[in-house]
C-alpha positions, 0 to 999 in steps of 0.5 A: 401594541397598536399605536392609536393617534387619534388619542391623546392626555394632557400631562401633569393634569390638574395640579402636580405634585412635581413637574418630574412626573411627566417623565413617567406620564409620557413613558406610559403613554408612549407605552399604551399607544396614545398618540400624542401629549397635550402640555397646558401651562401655568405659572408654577411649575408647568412651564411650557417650554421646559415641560415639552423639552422634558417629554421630548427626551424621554420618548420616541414616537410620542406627538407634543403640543403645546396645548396651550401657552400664549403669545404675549409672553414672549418674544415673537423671535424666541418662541418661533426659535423654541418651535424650531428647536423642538421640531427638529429635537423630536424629528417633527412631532411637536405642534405650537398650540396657542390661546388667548388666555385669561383678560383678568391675568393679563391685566393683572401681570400688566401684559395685553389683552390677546385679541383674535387679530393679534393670533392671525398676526402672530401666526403669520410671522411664526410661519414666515420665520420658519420659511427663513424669511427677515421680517422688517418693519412689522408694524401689526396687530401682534406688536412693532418689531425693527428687524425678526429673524432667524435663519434664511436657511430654514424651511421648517413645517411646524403645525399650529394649533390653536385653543378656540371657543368662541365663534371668532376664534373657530373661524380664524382656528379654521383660515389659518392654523393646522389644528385646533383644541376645543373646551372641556364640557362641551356638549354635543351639539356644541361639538357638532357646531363648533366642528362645523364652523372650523370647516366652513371656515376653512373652506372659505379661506380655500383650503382642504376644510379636512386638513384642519385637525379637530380635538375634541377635550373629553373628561374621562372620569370612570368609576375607578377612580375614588370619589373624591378624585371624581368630585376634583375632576368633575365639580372642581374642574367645572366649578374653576373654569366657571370662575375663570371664564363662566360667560363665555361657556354658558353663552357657548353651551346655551346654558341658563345664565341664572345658574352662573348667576347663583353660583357667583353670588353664594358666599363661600365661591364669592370669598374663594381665592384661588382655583376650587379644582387646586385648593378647595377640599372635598367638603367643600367641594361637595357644597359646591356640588349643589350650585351645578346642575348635573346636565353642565356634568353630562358631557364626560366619560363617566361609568365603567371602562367600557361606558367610558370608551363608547363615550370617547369614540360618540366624540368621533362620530359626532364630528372631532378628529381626535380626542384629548382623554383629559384630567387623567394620567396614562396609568389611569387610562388603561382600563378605558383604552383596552375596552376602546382597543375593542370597539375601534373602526379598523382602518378609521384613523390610519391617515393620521400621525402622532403629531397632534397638528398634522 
């Protein structure tokens, strides 16, 4: 079957049964020709250090990424030697994709804020851990550490990718970082802007402004699926990123603040605890509904097989590298991927690999 590294899904999307399921996600999407697996992390049972090294050993051509976790949580020294050991357990698939996170949590687990001068730190010291360097005395915007170390014999190329949204954050996605993972939702001509700024960005700080891969995170909710599944991935997914962060993706799509502004204050999301994509039902999902404008919906691959790969490949043409297929499992993605098979420009993605940063 022809590999397709343009492509890639998000293991144990939305909320698992068991963390064990990857093993059969990462098999099938090995077995379908999806280039790569994005493991996004929570603090249940989608570690992301355990997760990744579980679809390491279970596939052979298959790209993995962090997609993302966050610096703050651990020690500069033992994430750099986490991405080390992956890359060579998988011969040079795996990228370490970092985000800032969530402030409320943050502040909540008594861990820093991540601040955008704090990932270009971090950053830097990943790579010069990975070219053996001894790093002492740092004394920056990542924190002051005596002595970091891990072996003055490596030489390793390990790509990063960073989650980027707003226009700060795309910038330094594209001076210093190898790929990066834009929003769910985005509409079109945010795509188109937030592509643009990573390459100028890129261009400015001298690089290859085509080196810097571009994901494009694109719900794909078809018409096979039950509606009550449809309803989770759409108004659920959307009403919990509303939740979490609704400012920022208001201001970033240009969208009505009003809107944010009465979804807040109707009572039932008010009183809510927890995320509406992982505990609320289906009733109350659909009075959710009525608080969400069906244009905040529109950016997604909706309708039959063949709606939904015109939809994925449009993600192309206006400007992203790549596309994550997001909220789905491989199995439920074979529909679309044979209708998109059909469609693909032959030759097009040629230059790219599994690895989701290179």
């Amino acid at each position: 079957m022809d590999q397709l590294p343009e492509l890639a899904f998000y293991g144990l999307a939305g909320a698992p049964r068991s963390p064990a399921d990857l093993l059969t996600e990462c098999r099938d999407g090995e077995a379908l020709g999806l280039g790569s697996v994005f493991l996004s992390e929570r603090f249940n049972i989608k570690e992301a250090v355990t997760l990744s090294g579980a679809a390491a050993a279970c596939t052979q051509t298959l790209g993995i990424t962090t997609g993302v976790t966050n610096h703050n949580t651990r020690h500069p020294v033992v994430t750099a030697s986490y991405a080390t050991t992956m890359h060579r357990l998988t011969g040079g698939r795996f990228a370490l994709g970092l985000g800032r996170g969530m402030d409320r949590m943050f502040d909540a687990y008594g861990l820093p804020r991540i601040t955008t001068a704090q990932m270009e730190d971090f950053a830097g010291l990943m790579r010069r851990l990975w070219q053996g360097e001894v790093v002492l005395g740092h004394d920056g915007p990542a924190g002051k550490w005596p002595v970091l170390a891990l072996d003055p014999d490596f030489r390793e190329d390990i790509p990063l990718l960073m989650s980027a949204f707003g226009p700060q954050s795309l910038r330094l996605a594209g001076r210093a970082f190898d790929a990066v993972l834009l929003h769910t939702f985005f509409t079109d001509e945010t795509l188109q802007r937030c592509v643009a700024t990573v390459r100028d960005s890129a261009e400015q700080a001298g690089r290859d402004p085509a080196t810097v891969r571009v994901w494009s995170c694109f719900a794909v909710v078809g018409d096979w699926l039950p509606d009550d599944v449809r309803l989770k991935k759409t108004v659920g997914r959307m009403a919990t990123y509303l939740q979490a962060y609704g400012d920022l993706m208001v201001r970033t799509n240009g969208w009505d603040p009003e809107v944010l502004t009465r979804f807040r204050a109707d009572p039932f999301v008010a009183g809510f605890r927890g995320a509406l994509d992982q505990k609320a039902t289906t009733s109350e999902l659909e009075h959710v509904a009525t608080l969400i404008p069906e244009e905040w919906l529109a950016p997604a691959a909706t309708g039959n097989p063949g709606q939904c790969a015109a939809a994925v490949l449009q993600q192309l043409e206006l400007g992203a590298d790549s596309v994550i297929l997001h909220g789905v499992t491989p199995g439920e993605l074979a529909p679309v991927l044979e209708a998109y098979r059909a469609i693909r420009p032959a030759g097009r993605f040629d230059h790219l690999v599994a690895n989701p940063g290179g």
